[in-house]
N, C-alpha and C positions, 0 to 999 in steps of 0.2 A: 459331660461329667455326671456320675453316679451321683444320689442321695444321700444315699449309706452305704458306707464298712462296714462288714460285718467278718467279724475278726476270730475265727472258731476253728481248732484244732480236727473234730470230729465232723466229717464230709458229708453224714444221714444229717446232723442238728446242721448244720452252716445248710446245707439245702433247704430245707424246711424253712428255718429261717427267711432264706431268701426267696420260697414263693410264699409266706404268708404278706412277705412286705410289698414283694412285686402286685397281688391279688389287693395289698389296700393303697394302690398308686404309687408308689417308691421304686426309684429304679436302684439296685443295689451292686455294690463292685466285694468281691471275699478275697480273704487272704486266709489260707491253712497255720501261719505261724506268723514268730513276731517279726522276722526278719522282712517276711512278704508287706506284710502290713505297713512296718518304717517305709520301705521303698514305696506302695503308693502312696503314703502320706505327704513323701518327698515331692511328687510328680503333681499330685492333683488335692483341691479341696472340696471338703465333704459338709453337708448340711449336719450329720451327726454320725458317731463312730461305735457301733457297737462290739465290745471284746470281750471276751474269754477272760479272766485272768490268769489262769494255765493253761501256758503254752511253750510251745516248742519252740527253741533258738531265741528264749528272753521270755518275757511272762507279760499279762495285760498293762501293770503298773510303767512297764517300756510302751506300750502302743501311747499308753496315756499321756505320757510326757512328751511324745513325740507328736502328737495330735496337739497337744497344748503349744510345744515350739512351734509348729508351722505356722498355727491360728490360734491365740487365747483364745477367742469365741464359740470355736467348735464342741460343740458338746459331746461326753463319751457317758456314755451308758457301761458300767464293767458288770458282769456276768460271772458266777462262780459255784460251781456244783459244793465247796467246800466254804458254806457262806456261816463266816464270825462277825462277831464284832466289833474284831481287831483288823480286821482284811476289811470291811466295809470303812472304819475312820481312814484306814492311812489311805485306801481309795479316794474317798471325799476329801482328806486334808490334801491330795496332790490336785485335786479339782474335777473329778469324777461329778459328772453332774446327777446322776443316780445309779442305782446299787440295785441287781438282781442277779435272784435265787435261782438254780439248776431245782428241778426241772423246768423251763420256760413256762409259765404262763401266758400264752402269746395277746391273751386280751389284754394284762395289763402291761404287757412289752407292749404295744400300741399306744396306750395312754401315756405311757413315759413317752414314746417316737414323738407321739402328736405333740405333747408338751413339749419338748426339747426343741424340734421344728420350732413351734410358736416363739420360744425365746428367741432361735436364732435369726428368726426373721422380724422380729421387736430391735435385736441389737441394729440389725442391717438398715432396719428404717431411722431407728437412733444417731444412726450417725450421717445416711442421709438428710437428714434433717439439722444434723449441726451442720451438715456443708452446702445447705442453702441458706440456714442463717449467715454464714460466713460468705458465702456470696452474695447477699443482700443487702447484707452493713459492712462489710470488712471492702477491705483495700481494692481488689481486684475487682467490684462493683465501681468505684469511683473510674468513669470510662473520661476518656479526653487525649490529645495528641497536643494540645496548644503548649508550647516551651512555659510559659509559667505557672500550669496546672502540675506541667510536671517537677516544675520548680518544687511547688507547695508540698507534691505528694513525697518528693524525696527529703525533703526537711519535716515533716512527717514520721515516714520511717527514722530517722535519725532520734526523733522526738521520742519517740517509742519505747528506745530501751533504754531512757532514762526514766526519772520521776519528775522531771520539773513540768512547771506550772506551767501550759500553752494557752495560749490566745489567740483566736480563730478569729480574721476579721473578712469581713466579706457581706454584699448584699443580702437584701432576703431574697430566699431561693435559691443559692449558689451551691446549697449542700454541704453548711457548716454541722448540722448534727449528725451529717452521714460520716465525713470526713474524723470527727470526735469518737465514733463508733470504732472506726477503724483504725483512729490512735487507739484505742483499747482494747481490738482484739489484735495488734501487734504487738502489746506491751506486756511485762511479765505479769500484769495483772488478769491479765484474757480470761481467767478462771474464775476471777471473781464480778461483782454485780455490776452493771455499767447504770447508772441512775442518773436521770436527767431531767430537768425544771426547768419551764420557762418564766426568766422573769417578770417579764409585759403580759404574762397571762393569767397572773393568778393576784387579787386585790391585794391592798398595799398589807393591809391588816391583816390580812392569813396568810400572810409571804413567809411569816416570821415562823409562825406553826406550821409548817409547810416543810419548811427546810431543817428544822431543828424538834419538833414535836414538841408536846407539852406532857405536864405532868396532872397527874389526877388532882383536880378543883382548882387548877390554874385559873380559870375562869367558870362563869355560868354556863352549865351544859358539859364541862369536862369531866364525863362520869369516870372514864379514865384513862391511864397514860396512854401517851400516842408517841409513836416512834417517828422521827423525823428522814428525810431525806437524804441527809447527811448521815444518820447513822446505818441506813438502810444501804449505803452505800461502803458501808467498812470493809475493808482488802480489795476494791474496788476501786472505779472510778465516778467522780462527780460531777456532772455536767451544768453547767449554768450557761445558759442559754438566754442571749437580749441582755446582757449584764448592763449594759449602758441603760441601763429600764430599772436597776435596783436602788430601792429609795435610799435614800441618805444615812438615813436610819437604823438602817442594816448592813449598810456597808464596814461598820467596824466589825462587826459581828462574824463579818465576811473574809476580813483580813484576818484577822482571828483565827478563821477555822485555814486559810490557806498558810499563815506561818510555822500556827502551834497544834494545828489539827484537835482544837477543843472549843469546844461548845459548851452552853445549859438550854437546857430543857425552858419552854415558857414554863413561868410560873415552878421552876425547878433551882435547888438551891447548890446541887451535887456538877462538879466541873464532868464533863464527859468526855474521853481522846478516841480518837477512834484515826485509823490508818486510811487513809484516803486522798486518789490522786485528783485535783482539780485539774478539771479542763472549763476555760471562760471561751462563749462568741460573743461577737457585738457587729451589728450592722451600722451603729454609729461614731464617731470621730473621739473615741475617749481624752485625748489631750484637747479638744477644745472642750470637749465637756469639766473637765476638769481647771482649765483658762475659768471658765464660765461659773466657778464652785458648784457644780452639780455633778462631782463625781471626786472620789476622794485621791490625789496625788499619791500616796504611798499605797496604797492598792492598787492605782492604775501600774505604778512600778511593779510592784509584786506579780501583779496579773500577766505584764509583757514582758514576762523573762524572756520566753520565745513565742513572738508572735508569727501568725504564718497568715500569710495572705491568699485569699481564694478568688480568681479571678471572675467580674462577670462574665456570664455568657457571650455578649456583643463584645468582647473582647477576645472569644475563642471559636469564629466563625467555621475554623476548620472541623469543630467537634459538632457542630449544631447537628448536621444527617448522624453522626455517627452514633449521636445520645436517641434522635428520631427511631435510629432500623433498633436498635437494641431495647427501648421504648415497645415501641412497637411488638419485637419478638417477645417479649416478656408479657406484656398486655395479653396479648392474643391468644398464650399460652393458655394464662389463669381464665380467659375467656372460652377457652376450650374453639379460638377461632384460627390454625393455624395455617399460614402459606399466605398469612393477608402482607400486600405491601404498596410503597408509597408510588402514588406516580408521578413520573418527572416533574408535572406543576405544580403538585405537592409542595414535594422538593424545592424548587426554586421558589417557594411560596416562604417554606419555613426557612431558607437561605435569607430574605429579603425582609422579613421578621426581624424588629430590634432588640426582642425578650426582655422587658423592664423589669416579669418576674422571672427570670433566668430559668432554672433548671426545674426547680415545681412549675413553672406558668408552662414549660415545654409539654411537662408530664401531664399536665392536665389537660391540654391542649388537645394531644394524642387519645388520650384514655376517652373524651368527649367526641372525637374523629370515628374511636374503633367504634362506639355505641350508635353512631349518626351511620356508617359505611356498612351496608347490605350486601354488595359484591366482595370479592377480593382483594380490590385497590382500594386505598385508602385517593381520592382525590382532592385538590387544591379548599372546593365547598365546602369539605368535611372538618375542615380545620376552622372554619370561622371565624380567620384572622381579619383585623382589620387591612384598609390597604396600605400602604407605606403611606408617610406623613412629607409632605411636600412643602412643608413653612419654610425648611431654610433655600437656598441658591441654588438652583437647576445646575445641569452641565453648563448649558447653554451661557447663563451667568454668569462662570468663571473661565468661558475658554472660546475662543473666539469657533466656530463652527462653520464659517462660509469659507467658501474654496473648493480646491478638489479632493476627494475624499482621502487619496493619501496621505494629502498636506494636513487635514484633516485630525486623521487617525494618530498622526506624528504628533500633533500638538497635545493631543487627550494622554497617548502614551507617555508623553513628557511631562504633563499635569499632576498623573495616576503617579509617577515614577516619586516628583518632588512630596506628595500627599505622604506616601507610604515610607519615606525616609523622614519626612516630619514626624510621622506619629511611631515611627519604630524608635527616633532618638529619643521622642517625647517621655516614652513609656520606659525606657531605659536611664531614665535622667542623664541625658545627655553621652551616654558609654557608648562611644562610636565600635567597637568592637562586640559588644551585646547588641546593637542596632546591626550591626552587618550579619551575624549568627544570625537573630531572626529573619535577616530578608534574606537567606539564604544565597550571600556574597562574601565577597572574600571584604575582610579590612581594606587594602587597597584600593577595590573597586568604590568601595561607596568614599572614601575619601576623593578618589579625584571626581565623579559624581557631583561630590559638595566643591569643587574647587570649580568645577565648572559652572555652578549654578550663580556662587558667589559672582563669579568673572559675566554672568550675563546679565546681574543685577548692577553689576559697578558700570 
């Protein structure tokens, strides 16, 4: 694909034209009129469009608009031996990105080229750049196969196009502020500010100016007003993060800004409203917090209109390689080390792994691997897991293991079978039909299963 159109009636200028551009790196494609010109703009895109504004079969103001419909972005340069100052506005009012004068001046045609280029390759990085933010925090970042990540991620998107108040519950490290990111870039808000505070991290005392600002001589040292978190957050979303961490203190203050969307200022005497969606996490138990009066009942309600549950890791074994290669390919990227990968001990290393810090402890795991790993494999050393933890009951301890190895094998696979139907019913509170979905069985199957088990214990 060409550089430039170059869009010119007369075949001596459209040549010249096109070797002074080809002589400064540009590769160029011409069209003699406006008809030629619409047709390639149909076919191909062009880094910038130079026209004629008189021309044959339609005039420049058609190339321009037709350069505009294919691509907003594309820049047009209009040209005109008969140049006013009524033909240069309605040029630029239709989006003409500059206006030149017949007889060419071809140095400062070049300054315009070069200029116009540079914009269109600003746009192009522009919006590269939002689609790595969006791959980084948005949805399509959040990686997993386990049925209740996907639970979480589809109650999510549902969450999304509404405004109500969610509640992120889940360990640390499970990837509640990633998950809140991407309730926000699916929500009609996406365009406004995503602001986020953690509560456990910042003292009890400047939690309060923190979140809401002060106002000028609020206190000693406030030479003047400070904008708060919450405001900084308006047409936006607000993230409260560790809320089971917010002092007592604040938490009216908190219900507040989630029912009535108003606040004051410290040391401010003026009510402020401001538009903003709250999103709450907590890695802690809010109804016994709340049992325990260390958290306020009519917030905890407000708070869990819709809460959404984020699984830990050691509950989504099938994702664990799957967050490692992707890990991994993305590290290695920004490391500028590509083609590095895990080997099989690796693997069965980070399979065998309990993850206490779930999805950060993995990531940091890896990133600490790729700086330790010289070659292209990343191996099992590199990872510097501990070994597994052997305190509670062996095989051996719950299954009888002498005999012949078939007899053997039968007994473990009958063991394995009774475990993983305990802990599918477990996790499903009891929903023998959500316990058969995840063990990938039919309902009937794991009922006679359980009929049979009962019938060898009676």
């Amino acid at each position: 694909m060409a550089d430039i159109l170059v869009v010119e009636d007369k075949e001596s200028l459209r040549t010249m034209l096109r070797k002074t551009l080809e002589a400064h790196g540009f590769s160029v494609d011409e069209a003699a009129d406006a008809y030629e010109a619409r047709r390639r703009l149909q076919a191909a895109r062009y880094l910038v469009v130079l026209t004629d504004l008189k021309l044959p079969a339609g005039s420049g103001l058609d190339v321009l608009r037709e350069a505009r419909e294919a691509d907003p972005d594309t820049p047009v340069i209009v040209m005109t031996a008969y140049g006013t100052v009524e033909e240069a506005v309605k040029a630029m009012k239709d989006g003409a990105s500059d206006f030149l004068t017949k007889p060419v001046d071809t140095e400062h045609l070049l300054v315009l080229l070069d200029r116009a280029v540079d914009r269109r390759r600003l746009l192009t990085e522009l919006i590269l750049l939002k689609e790595e933010h969006q791959r980084r925090f948005g949805l399509p970042q959040v990686l997993g196969e386990d049925p209740a990540l996907k639970e979480a991620m589809l109650s999510l998107q549902r969450a999304a196009a509404t405004d109500t108040t969610v509640l992120l519950l889940g360990e640390s490290g499970t990837g509640k502020e990633l998950m809140s990111r991407a309730l926000h870039q699916l929500s009609p808000r996406a365009k406004g500010p995503f602001v986020a505070i953690n509560c456990a991290a910042i003292p009890e005392n400047l939690l309060e100016n923190e979140l809401f600002g002060h106002e000028k001589g609020a206190y000693t040292g406030a030479s003047a007003r400070k904008v708060g978190r919450a405001e900084l957050a308006h047409k936006g979303t607000l993230f409260l993060d560790e809320i089971g961490d917010l002092p007592l203190a604040l938490q009216g203050k908190i219900l507040r800004l989630v029912q009535e969307r108003q606040f004051e200022r410290v040391g401010g005497l003026q009510t402020l409203t401001v538009d903003v969606r709250v999103v709450a996490a907590t890695n802690q138990d809010l109804r016994t917090l709340v049992d325990e009066k260390r958290f306020r009942e009519d917030l905890y309600f407000r708070l869990s209109v819709f809460p959404i549950e984020i699984p830990p890791l050691r509950r989504r074994r099938r994702d664990v390689l799957l967050l490692a290669e992707a890990f991994v390919d993305r590290l290695a990227r920004e490391l500028g080390r590509r083609g590095l990968t895990l080997s099989e001990e690796a693997k069965r290393a980070l399979g065998a792994h309990s993850w206490p810090g779930n999805v950060r402890e993995l990531q940091n795991c890896l990133e600490r691997a790729l700086i330790l790993c010289d070659g292209s494999t990343i191996e099992a050393t590199h990872l510097q897991l501990d070994p597994p933890m052997r305190d509670g009951p062996t095989l051996a301890d719950v299954v009888d293991l002498s005999g012949p190895l078939p007899e053997v094998t039968k007994r473990v696979a009958a063991r394995a079978e009774e475990e993983a139907i305990a802990v599918a019913l477990r996790e499903t509170d009891g929903d023998r039909a959500s316990a058969a979905s995840r063990l990938g069985i039919s309902l009937s199957t794991l009922n006679r299963r359980l009929r049979k088990s009962e019938g060898e214990e009676s």
